[in-house]
C-alpha positions as CSV (number, residue, x, y, z in Angstrom):
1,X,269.3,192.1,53.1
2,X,270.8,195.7,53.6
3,X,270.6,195.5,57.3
4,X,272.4,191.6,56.9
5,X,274.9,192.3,55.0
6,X,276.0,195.7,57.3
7,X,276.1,193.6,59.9
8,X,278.2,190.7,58.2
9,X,280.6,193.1,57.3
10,X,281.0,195.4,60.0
11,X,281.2,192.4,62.2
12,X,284.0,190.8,59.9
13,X,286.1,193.5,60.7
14,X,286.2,192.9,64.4
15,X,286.5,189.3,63.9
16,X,289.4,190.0,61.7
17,X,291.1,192.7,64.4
18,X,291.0,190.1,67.1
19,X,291.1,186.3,65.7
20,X,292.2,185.4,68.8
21,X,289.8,186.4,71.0
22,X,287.7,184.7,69.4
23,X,289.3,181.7,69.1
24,X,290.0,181.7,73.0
25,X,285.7,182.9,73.8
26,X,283.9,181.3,70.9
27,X,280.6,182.4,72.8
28,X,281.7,185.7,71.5
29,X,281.5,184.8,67.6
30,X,277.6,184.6,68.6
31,X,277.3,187.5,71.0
32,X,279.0,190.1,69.1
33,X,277.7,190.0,65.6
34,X,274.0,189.1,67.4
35,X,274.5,192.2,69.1
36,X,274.2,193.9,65.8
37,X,271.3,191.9,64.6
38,X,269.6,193.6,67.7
39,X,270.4,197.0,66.2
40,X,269.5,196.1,62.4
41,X,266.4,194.7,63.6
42,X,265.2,197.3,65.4
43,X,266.0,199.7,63.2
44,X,264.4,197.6,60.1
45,X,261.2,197.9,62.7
46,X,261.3,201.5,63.7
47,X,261.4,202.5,60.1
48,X,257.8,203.3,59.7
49,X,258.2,204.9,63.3
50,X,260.7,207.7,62.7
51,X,258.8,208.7,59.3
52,X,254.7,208.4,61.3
53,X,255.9,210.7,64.0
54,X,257.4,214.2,62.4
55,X,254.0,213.4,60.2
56,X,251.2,212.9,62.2
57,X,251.4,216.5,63.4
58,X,250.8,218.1,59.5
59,X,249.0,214.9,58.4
60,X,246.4,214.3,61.1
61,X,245.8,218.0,61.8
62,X,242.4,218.1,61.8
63,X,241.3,218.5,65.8
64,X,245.0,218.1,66.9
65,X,244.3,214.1,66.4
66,X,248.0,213.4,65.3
67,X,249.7,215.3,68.2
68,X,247.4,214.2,70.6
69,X,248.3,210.6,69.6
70,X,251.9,211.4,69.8
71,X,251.0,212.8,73.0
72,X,249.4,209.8,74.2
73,X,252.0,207.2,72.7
74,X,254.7,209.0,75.0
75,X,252.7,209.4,78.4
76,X,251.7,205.3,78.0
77,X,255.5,204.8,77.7
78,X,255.9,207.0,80.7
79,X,253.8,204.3,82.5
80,X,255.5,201.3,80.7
81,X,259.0,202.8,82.1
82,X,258.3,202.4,85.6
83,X,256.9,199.5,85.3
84,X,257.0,196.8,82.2
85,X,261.2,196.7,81.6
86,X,263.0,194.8,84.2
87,X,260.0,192.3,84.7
88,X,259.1,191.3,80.6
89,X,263.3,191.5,80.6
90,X,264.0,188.9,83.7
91,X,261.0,187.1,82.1
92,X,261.4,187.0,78.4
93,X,265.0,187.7,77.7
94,X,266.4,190.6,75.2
95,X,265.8,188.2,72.3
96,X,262.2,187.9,73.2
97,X,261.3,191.5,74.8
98,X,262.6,192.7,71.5
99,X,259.8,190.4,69.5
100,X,257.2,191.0,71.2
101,X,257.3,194.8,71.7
102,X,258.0,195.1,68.0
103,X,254.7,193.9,67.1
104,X,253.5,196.6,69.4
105,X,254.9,198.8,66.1
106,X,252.7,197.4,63.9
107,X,249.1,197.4,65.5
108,X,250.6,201.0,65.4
109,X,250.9,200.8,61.6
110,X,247.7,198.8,61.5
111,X,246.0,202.1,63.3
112,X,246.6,204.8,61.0
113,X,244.7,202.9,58.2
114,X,242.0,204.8,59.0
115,X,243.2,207.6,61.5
116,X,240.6,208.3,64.2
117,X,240.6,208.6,67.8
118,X,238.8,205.3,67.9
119,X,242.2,203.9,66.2
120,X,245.0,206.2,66.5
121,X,244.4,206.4,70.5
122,X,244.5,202.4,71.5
123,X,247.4,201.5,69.1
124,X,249.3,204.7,70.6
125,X,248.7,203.3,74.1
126,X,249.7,199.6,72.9
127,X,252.7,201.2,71.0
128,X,253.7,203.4,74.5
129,X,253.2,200.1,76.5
130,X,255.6,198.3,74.2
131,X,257.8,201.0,73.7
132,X,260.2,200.5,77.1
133,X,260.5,197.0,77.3
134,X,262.1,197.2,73.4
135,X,264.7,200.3,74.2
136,X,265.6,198.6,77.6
137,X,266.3,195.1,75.9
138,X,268.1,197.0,73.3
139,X,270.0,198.8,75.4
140,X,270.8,195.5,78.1
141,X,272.0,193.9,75.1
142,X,274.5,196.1,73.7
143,X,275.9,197.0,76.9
144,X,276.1,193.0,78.3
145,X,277.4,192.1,74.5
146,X,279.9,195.9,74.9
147,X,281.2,194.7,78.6
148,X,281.8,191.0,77.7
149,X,283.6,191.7,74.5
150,X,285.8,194.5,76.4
151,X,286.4,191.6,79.6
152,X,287.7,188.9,77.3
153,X,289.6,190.8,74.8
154,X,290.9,193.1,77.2
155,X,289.8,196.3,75.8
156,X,288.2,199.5,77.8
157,X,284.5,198.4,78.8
158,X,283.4,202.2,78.1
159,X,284.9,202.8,74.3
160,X,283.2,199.1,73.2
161,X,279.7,200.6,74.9
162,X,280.2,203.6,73.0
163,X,281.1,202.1,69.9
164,X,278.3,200.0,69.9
165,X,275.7,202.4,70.7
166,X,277.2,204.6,67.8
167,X,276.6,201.5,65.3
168,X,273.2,201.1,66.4
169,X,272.6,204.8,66.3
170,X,274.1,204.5,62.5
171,X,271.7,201.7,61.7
172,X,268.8,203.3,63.2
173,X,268.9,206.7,61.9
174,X,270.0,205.2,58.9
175,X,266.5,203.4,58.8
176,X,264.6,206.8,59.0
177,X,266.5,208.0,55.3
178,X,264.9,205.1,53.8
179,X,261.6,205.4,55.6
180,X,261.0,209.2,55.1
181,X,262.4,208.9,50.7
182,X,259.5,206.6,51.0
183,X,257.3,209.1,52.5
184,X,258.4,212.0,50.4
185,X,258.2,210.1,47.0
186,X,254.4,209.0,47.6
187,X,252.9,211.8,48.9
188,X,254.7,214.0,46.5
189,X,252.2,212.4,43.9
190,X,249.5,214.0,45.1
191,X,251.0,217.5,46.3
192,X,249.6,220.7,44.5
193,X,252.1,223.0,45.9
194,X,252.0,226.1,44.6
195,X,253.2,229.9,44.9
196,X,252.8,230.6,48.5
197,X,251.8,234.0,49.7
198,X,252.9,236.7,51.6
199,X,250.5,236.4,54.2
200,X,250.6,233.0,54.3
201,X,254.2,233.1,55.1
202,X,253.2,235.9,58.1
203,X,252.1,232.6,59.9
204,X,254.6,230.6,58.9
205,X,258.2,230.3,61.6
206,X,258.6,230.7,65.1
207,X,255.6,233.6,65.5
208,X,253.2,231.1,64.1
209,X,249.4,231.8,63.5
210,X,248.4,228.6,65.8
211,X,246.0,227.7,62.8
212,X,245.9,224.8,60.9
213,X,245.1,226.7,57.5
214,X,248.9,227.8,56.9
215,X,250.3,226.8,53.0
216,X,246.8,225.4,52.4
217,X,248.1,224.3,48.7
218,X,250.3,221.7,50.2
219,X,249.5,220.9,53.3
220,X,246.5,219.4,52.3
221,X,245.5,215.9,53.1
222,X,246.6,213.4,50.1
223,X,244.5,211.2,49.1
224,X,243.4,207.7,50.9
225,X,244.6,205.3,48.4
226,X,248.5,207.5,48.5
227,X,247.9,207.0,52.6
228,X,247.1,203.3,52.3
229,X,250.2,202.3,49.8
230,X,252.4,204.1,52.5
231,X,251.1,202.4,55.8
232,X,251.5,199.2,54.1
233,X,255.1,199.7,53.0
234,X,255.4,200.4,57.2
235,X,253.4,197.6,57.8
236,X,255.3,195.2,55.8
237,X,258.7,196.2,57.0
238,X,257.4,195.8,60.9
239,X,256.0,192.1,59.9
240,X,259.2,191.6,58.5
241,X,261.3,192.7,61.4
242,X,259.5,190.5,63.9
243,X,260.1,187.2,61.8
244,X,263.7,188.7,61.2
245,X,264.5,189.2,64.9
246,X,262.6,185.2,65.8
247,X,264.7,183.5,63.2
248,X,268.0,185.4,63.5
249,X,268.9,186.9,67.1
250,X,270.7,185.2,69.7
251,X,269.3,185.2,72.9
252,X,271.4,186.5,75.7
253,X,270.6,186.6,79.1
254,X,271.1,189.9,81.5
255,X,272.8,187.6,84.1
256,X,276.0,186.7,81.9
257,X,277.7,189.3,83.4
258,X,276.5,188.2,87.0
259,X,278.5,186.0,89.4
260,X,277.3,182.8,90.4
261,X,277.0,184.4,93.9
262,X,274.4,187.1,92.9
263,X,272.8,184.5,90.7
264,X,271.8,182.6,93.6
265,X,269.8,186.2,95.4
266,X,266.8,185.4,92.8
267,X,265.0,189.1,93.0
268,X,261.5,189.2,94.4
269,X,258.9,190.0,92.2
270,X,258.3,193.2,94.0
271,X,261.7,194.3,93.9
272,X,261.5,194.0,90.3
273,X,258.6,195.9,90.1
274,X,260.0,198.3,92.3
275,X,263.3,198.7,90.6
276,X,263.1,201.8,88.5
277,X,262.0,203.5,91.2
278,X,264.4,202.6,93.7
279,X,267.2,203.0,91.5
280,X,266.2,207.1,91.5
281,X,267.7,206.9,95.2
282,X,271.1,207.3,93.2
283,X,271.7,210.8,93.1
284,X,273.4,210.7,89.4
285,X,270.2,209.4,88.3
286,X,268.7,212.1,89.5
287,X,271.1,214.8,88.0
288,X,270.7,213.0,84.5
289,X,266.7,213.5,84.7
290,X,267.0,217.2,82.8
291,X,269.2,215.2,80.5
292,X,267.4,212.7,79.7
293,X,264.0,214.5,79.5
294,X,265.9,217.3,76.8
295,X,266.4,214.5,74.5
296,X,262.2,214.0,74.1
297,X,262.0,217.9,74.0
298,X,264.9,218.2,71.0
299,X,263.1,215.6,69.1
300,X,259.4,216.4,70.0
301,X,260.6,220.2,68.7
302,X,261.7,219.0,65.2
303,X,259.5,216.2,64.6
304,X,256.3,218.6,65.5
305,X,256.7,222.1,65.7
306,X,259.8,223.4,62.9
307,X,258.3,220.4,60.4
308,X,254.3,221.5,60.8
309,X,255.7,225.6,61.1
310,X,259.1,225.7,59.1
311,X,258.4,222.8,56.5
312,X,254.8,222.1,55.8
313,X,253.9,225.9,56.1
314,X,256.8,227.1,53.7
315,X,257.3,224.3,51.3
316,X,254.4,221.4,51.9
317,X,253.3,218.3,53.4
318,X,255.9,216.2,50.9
319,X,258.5,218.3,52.0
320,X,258.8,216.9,55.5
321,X,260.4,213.6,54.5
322,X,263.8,215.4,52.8
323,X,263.9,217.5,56.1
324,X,264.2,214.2,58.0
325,X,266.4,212.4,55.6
326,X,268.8,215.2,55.9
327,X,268.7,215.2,59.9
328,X,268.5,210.9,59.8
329,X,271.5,210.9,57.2
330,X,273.7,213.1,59.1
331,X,272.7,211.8,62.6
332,X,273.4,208.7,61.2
333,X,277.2,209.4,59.9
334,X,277.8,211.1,63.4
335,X,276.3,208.0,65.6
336,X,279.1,205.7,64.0
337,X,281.5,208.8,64.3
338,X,281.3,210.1,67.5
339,X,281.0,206.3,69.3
340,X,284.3,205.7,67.5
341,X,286.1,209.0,68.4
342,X,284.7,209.1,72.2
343,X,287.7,207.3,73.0
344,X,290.2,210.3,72.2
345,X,287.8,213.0,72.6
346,X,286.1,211.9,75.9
347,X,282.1,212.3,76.2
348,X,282.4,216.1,78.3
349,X,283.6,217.9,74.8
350,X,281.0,215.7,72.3
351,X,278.0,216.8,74.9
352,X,279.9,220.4,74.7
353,X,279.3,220.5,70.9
354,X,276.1,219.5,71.1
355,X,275.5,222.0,73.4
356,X,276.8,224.6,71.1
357,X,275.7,223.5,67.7
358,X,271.4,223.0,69.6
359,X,272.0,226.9,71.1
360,X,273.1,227.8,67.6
361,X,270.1,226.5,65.7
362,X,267.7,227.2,68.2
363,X,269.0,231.4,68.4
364,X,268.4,230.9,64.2
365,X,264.7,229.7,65.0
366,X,264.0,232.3,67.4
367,X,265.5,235.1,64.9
368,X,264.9,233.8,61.0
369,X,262.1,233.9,59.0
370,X,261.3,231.4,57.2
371,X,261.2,231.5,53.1
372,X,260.8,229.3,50.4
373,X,263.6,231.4,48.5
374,X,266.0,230.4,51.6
375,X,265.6,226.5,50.9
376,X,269.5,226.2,51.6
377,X,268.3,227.8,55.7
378,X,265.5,225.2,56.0
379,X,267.4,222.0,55.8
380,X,270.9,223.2,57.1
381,X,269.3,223.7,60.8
382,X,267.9,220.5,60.5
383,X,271.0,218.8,59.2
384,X,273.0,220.5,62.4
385,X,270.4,219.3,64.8
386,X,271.5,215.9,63.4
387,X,275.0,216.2,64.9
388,X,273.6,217.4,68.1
389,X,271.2,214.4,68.6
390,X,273.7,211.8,67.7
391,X,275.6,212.9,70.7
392,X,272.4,213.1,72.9
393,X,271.9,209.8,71.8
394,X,274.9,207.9,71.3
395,X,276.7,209.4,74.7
396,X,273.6,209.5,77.1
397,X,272.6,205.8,76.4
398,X,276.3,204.9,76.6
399,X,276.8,207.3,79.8
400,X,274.0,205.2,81.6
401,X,275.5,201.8,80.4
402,X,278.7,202.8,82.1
403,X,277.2,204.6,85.2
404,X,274.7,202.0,86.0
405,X,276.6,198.9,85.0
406,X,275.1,196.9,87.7
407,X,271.7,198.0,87.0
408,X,270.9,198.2,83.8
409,X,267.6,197.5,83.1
410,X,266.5,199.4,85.9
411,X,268.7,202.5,84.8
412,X,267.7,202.1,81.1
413,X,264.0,201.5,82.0
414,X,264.5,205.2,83.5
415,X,266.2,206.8,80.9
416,X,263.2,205.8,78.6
417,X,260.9,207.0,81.4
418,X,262.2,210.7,81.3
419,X,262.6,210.9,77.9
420,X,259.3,210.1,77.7
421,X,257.9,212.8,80.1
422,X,259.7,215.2,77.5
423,X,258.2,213.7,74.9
424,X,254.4,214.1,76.4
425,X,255.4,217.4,77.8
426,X,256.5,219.1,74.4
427,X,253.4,217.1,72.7
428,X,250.4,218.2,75.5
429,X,251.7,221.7,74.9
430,X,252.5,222.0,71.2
431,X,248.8,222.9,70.0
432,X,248.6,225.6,72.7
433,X,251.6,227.4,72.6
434,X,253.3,229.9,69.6
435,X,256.8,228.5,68.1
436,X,258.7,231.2,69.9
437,X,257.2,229.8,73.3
438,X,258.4,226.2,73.0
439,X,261.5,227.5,71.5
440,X,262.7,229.0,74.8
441,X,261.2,226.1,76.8
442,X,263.5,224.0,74.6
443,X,266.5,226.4,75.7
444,X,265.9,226.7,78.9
445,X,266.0,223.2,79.5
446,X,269.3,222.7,77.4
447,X,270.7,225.0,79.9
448,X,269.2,223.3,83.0
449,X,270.1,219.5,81.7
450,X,274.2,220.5,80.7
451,X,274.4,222.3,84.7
452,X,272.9,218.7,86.2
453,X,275.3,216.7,83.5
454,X,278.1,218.7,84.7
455,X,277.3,217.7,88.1
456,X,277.2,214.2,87.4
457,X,281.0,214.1,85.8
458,X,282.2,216.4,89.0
459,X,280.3,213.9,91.0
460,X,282.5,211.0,89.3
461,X,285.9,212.8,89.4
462,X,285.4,213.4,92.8
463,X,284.7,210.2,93.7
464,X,287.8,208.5,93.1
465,X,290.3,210.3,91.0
466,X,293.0,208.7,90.2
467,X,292.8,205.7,92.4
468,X,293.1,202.3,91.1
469,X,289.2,201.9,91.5
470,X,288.0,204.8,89.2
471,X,290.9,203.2,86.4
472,X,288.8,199.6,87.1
473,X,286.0,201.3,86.9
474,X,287.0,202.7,84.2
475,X,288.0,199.3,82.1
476,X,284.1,198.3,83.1
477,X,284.9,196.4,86.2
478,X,282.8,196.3,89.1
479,X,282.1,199.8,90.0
480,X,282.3,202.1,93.7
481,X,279.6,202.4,95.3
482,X,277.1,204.7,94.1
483,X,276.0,208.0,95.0
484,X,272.7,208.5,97.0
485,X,270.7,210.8,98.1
């Protein structure tokens, strides 16, 4: 009802700004506000998602089982990038993609039941396969819905995609407040926490102990029956989602924005197959890989290494759900935010900021200690990462919507391919490796991925500045050719 009723409203804004588009395109009245039943949806689905992750690493210690699933989850959706998005896309539709690889969601839910590498393993690889196919739908969708609302109300193609993307980024992170309060609230019935000591807290932070016996009052596994109430609630909401998205969301159909001239050039099913890897012969692709593959090491850091070493090991298990709601209710507030202000600020100073604000917090890992007397410290850095990440998230997605207008699925299906390899890199390593190690990894790639970016927009000013193509281009109309290598 929540995610319905944002939608209804939000929407009947826009309706009310521009009546007469919408009398002129009444296709739009169902593209629009469906584009935002995409978002709720997803987000209504990815609820138990968000909350599972930044968990399994201080719930399913024992062995390394919950990062190693995490681990695995990401390297199968490494394989489902280059392979699964523009064929289940061409062949299902956004509508129906997005179905269908939500239930991937809940075997994943079904799984951590009873967490063991007989279940957590398979429903991590079924969750990775599905994984792709549901961010490249989601992201075909708002861009097609972005680009025809721009064309037929005569609006800049680029602010609408960024607007867009910063609603669904509102919804979504929105999704992971609710999900980790529900987290926090049940497992806190069970939690024992008590004093901790000084020598615990000697392998608690950034120069971590690399044991799983840190804070051993309250990082202790609750109990079965608290486990089973909360994968249900997950469980429920995924079941829900699916029959949401089936009744509800308007199909739409990647070639709306096609002529009838490249309708007729039916792809082959090989060059489908073969489309997210041809489309890395576009050098901006390539420039945006360290980009792209930050964004899985930013979020691998938090949801793994400063919950597990900063969180569980100072404060508890139940602890780890108010870190996230602080980083999903601010992320959330700067999605909608910065995908309304991109328009006057431009996406080089938001990607800037980020830049700064990640640097910042990462410096105050490297150098803090951690203490339970310092609660303030704790959820400040995660709360700042927030704002960072809703510009990684918001302006990247957006940035390849605009780029790679033509190609979207293909483009998209990449950018969930190198986020992935982020993701699986920052997981395979995070058992082996001290805090202070993947701290400067995380850095150093920061550093790498904002020299490539910069490339990129030198790259596009170059091309044509000032010329009547780069303003079309621009406006979202058909776009120069690209770049190669």
């Amino acid at each position: 009802m929540f995610w319905s009723f944002l939608s209804d409203f939000y929407f009947s804004l826009l309706l009310t700004q521009d009546s007469r588009v919408y009398r002129d395109c009444p296709h739009l009245t169902v593209l629009v506000p469906g584009c935002l039943q995409a978002c709720c949806m997803a987000a209504t689905m990815v609820l138990h998602g968000q909350t599972a992750q930044p968990l399994q690493s201080s719930l399913n210690a024992e062995e390394g089982l919950g990062v190693a699933s995490l681990s695995v989850l990401f390297a199968a959706l490494t394989l489902s990038s280059m392979f699964l998005p523009p064929i289940i896309i061409k062949k299902l539709g956004c509508k129906w993609t997005i179905a269908v690889s939500m239930c991937c969601y809940v075997t994943y839910s079904l799984g951590n039941f009873y967490a063991s590498w007989y279940t957590l393993i398979p429903t991590s690889v079924i969750l990775g396969l599905g994984g792709a196919p549901l961010w490249s739908a989601k992201c075909t969708y708002l861009t097609i819905a972005g680009t025809s609302y721009a064309e037929k109300a005569g609006k800049n193609a680029k602010d609408i995609i960024n607007q867009y993307f910063g609603i669904f980024f509102l919804v979504f992170q929105t999704s992971g407040v609710w999900g980790n309060l529900i987290s926090s609230l049940i497992l806190s019935q069970s939690s024992n926490q008590g004093e901790i000591s000084e020598e615990d807290l000697e392998c608690c932070g950034a120069y971590d102990c690399l044991t799983d016996a840190t804070n051993s009052t309250g990082s202790e596994r609750p109990s079965d029956s608290l486990i089973y109430t909360l994968v249900g609630v997950y469980t429920a909401s995924g079941v829900l989602a699916v029959l949401l998205v089936i009744i509800f969301l308007d199909q739409i159909k990647s070639d709306q924005t096609q002529t009838e001239k490249e309708k007729l050039k039916a792809s082959s099913f090989w060059s489908t197959f073969l489309a997210t890897f041809r489309h890395l012969k576009d050098k901006r692709q390539c420039l945006l890989i360290p980009l792209t593959m930050y964004s899985g090491f930013e979020q691998a850091f938090l949801a793994g290494d400063y919950s597990k070493s900063f969180i569980t090991c100072v404060l508890g298990i139940h602890y780890v759900g108010y870190m996230m709601i602080c980083f999903a209710a601010i992320n959330s507030l700067c999605s909608l935010l910065f995908g309304k202000i991109s328009q006057f600020t431009g996406r080089k100073l938001l990607f800037a900021l980020a830049a700064i604000l990640n640097t910042g917090c990462i410096i105050t890992v490297l150098l803090w200690k951690p203490d339970p007397k310092q609660l303030a410290v704790l959820f400040i850095i995660p709360g700042l990462w927030g704002v960072s990440d809703a510009v990684w998230q918001t302006q990247t997605n957006a940035l390849y919507g605009i780029l790679f207008e033509k190609n979207k699925e293909a483009a998209f299906a990449n950018y969930r391919l190198w986020e992935s390899v982020g993701f699986v890199i920052a997981f395979a390593y995070s058992t082996k490796l001290q805090v202070y190690i993947k701290t400067y990894i995380v850095l150093s790639v920061l550093v790498l991925s904002m020299v490539t970016y910069g490339a990129v927009e030198y790259l596009e000013a170059k091309s044509s500045p000032g010329t009547p193509a780069a303003a079309k281009k621009e406006n979202g109309g058909p776009h120069s050719q690209e770049t190669h290598m």
